[in-house]
C-alpha positions in Angstrom: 0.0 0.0 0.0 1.4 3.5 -1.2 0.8 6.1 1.6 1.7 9.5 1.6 1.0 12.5 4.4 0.4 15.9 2.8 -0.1 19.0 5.1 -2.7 21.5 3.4 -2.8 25.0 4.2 -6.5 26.3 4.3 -7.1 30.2 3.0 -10.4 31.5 4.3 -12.0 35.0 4.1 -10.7 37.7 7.4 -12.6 38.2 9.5 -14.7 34.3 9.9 -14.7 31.2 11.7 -14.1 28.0 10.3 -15.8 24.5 11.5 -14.4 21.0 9.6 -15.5 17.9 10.4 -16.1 14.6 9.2 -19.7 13.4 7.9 -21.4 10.6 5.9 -24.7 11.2 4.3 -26.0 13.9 1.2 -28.6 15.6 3.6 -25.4 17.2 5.9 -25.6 20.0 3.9 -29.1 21.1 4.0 -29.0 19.8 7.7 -26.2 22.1 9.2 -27.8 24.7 6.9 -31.2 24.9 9.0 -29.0 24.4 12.2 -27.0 27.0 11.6 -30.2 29.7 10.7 -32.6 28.1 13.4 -29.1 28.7 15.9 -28.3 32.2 15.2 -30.5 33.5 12.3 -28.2 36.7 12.4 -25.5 34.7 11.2 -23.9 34.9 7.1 -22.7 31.5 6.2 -21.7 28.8 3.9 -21.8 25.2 4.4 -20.5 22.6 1.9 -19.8 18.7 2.0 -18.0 16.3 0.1 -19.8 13.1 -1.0 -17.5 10.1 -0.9 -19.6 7.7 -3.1 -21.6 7.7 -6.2 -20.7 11.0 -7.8 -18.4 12.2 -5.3 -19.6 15.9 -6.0 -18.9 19.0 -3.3 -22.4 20.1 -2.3 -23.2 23.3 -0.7 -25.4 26.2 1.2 -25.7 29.3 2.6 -27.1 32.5 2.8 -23.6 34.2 1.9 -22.2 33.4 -2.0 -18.6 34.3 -0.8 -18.9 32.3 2.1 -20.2 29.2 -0.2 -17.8 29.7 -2.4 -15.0 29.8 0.4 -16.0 26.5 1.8 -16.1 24.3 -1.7 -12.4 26.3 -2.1 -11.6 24.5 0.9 -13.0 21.1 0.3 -11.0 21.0 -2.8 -7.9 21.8 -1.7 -8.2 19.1 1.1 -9.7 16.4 -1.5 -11.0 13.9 0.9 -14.4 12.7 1.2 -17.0 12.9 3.6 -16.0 16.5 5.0 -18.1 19.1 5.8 -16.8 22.9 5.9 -18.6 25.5 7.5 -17.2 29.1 7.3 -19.3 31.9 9.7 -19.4 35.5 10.1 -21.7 37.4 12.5 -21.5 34.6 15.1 -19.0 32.5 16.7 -18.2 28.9 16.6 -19.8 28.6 19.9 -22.8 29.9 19.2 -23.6 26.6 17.2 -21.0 23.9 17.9 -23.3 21.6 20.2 -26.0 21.7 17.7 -23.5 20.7 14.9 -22.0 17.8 16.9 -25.8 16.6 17.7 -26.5 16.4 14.1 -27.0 13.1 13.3 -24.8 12.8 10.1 -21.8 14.6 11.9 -19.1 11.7 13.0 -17.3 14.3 14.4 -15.5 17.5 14.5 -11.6 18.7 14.0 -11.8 22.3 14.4 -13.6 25.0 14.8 -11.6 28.0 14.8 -10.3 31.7 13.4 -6.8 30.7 13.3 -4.1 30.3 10.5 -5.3 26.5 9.9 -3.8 23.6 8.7 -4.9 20.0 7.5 -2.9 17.2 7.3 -4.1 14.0 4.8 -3.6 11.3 4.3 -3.2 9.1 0.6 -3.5 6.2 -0.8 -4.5 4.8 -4.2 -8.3 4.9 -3.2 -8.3 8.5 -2.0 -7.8 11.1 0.2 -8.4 11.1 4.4 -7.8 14.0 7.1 -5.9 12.8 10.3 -5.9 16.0 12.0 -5.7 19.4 11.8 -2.7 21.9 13.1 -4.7 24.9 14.4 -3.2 28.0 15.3 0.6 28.1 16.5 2.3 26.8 19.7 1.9 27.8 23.1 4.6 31.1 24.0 4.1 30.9 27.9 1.9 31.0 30.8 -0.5 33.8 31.0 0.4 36.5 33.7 -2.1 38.0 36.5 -2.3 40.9 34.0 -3.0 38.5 31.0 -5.8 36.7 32.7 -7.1 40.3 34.1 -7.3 40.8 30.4 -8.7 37.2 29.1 -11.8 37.8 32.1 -12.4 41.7 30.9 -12.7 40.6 27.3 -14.8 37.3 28.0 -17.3 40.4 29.8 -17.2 42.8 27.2 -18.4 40.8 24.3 -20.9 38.7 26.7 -19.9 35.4 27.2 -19.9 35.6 31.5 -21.4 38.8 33.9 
């Protein structure tokens, strides 16, 4: 067996979050579409899939063409099937994370982040597989009394705790 591991860079728009995960059926799309609006109907975003069977096409939603667009760029550039990509602006990765992960075709989820974001695949003569994701950049340190002043005053101002 001929296996290779290929590390992907993924370019998204400024300025959104990114979710990837893996999935298996050709209603994820339209699925994480109504969770997303029925979540946070505020929220501009694209949502596309990968099937890995029959014809094998990138299938997508949204309510934002860039943001469409954005996620089949991704899903092409990884090349492996069964992924879904969903890139969000007006809303943050927490907002609908839980409901994602409940939805019944999602197997799971790699990232969901803002971050510089990598993939790394693998191949082999039948296709294409993700085996994890490099997210961001390592840790510099330990955050300071003045850092996690900082980290508790910004979790307040844009209303995530009192």
């Amino acid at each position: 067996m001929q296996l290779e591991m290929h590390d992907v860079k993924i370019d998204y728009p400024e300025g959104c979050n990114i979710i990837l995960g893996q999935t298996h059926f050709i209603k994820t799309a339209e699925d994480l579409y109504e969770i997303i609006a029925g979540t946070v109907p505020q929220a501009r975003f694209g949502v596309a899939f990968t099937e890995a069977s029959g014809p094998c096409l990138i299938r997508s939603e949204g309510n934002d063409d860039d943001l469409i667009k954005g996620c089949t760029t991704v899903l092409k550039a990884i090349g492996a099937g069964h992924v879904f990509c969903i890139l969000l602006r007006d809303a943050y990765p927490i907002n609908i994370l839980n409901q994602v992960k409940n939805c019944p075709e999602v197997c799971r989820v790699y990232c969901a982040t803002a971050n510089p974001l990598q993939v790394i695949v693998a191949s082999t003569l039948q296709g294409w597989g993700i085996l994890g994701v490099i997210d961001g950049f390592a840790p510099k340190g330990v955050e300071s009394e003045e850092e996690r002043l900082e980290r508790r005053t910004l979790l307040r101002r844009i209303g995530y705790k009192l």
